[in-house]
N, C-alpha and C positions, 0 to 999 in steps of 0.2 A: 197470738196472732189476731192482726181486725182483718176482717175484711170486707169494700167499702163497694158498692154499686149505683152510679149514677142512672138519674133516667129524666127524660123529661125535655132532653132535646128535638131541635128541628128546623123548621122555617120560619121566620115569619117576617112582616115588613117591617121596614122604620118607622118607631113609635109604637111599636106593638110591645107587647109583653107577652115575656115565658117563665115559668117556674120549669126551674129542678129541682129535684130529688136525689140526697144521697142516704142509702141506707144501710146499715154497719152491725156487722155481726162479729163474734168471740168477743173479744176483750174488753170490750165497751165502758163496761163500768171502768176500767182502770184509765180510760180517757181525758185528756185535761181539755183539750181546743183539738176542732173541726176548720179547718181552713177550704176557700174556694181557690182555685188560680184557672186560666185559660193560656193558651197557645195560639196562637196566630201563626200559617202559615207563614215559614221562614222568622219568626221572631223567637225569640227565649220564651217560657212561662216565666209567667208575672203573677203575681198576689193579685187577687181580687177583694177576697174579706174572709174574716175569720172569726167563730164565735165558742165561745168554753162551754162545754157542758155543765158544767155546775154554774149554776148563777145568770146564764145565758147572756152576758155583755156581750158585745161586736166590736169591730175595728173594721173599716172600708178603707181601699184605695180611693186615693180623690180624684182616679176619674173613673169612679163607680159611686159615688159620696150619694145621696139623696134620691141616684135610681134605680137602685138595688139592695135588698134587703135579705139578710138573713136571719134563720128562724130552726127552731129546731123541736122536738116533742120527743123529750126522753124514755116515756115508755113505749115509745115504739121502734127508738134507738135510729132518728132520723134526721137529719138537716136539708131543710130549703133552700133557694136561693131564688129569690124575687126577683126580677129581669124587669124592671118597666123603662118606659121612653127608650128603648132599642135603639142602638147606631149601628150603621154599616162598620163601622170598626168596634165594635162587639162582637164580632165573626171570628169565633175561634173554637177547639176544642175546650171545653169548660170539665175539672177536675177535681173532686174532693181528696181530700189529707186529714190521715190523722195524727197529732206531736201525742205523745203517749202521757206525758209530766210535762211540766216546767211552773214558769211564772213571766207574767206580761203577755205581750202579742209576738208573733215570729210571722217575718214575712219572707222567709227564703225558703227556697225547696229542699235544701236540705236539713233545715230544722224539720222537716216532717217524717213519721215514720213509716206511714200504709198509704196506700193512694187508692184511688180508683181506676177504672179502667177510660173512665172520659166520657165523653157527648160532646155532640155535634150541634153548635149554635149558628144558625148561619140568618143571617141580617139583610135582606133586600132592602136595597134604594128604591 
């Protein structure tokens, strides 16, 4: 079992920046990739980015490409997610996942095994 706890959400303007925080306990070591996605009122979750624990590469969706970054520090069993230059349509629930094995990048929710519980991003114009 992981189990994965966001934090880090809130307000802020456009053009502003927010870091989250996801933090992950049990299984961890046995981890391959850490993925972000968000919800929007009435839409599907969508991939945002996602990064392996071993070796720390990334993958972005490309309309997150260049203002968002993620980051992780293994001994404290954690992943980031850098938020700058905010849109109004960056207003969504934001979620960590964790795929337990594989190989490559996975951007669909059910390639993932553990989630989180969520955070609340919300984007003023």
């Amino acid at each position: 079992q992981v189990q994965l706890a966001e934090s880090g959400g809130g307000l802020v303007q456009a053009g502003g920046s927010l870091r989250l925080s996801c933090a992950a306990s049990g299984r961890t070591l046995s981890s391959y990739l850490m993925g972000w996605f968000r919800q929007a009122p009435g839409k599907e979750r969508e991939f945002v980015g996602a990064i392996r624990w071993s070796g720390g590469s990334t993958y972005y969706a490309d309309s997150v490409k260049d203002r968002f970054t993620i980051s992780r520090v293994n001994t404290k069993n954690t992943v980031y997610l850098q938020m700058n230059s905010l849109k109004p349509e960056d207003t969504a629930i934001y979620y960590c996942a964790t795929r337990l094995y594989g190989s490559g990048w996975y951007r669909n929710t059910g390639d993932y095994d553990y989630w989180g519980q969520g955070t609340q991003v919300t984007v003023s114009s």
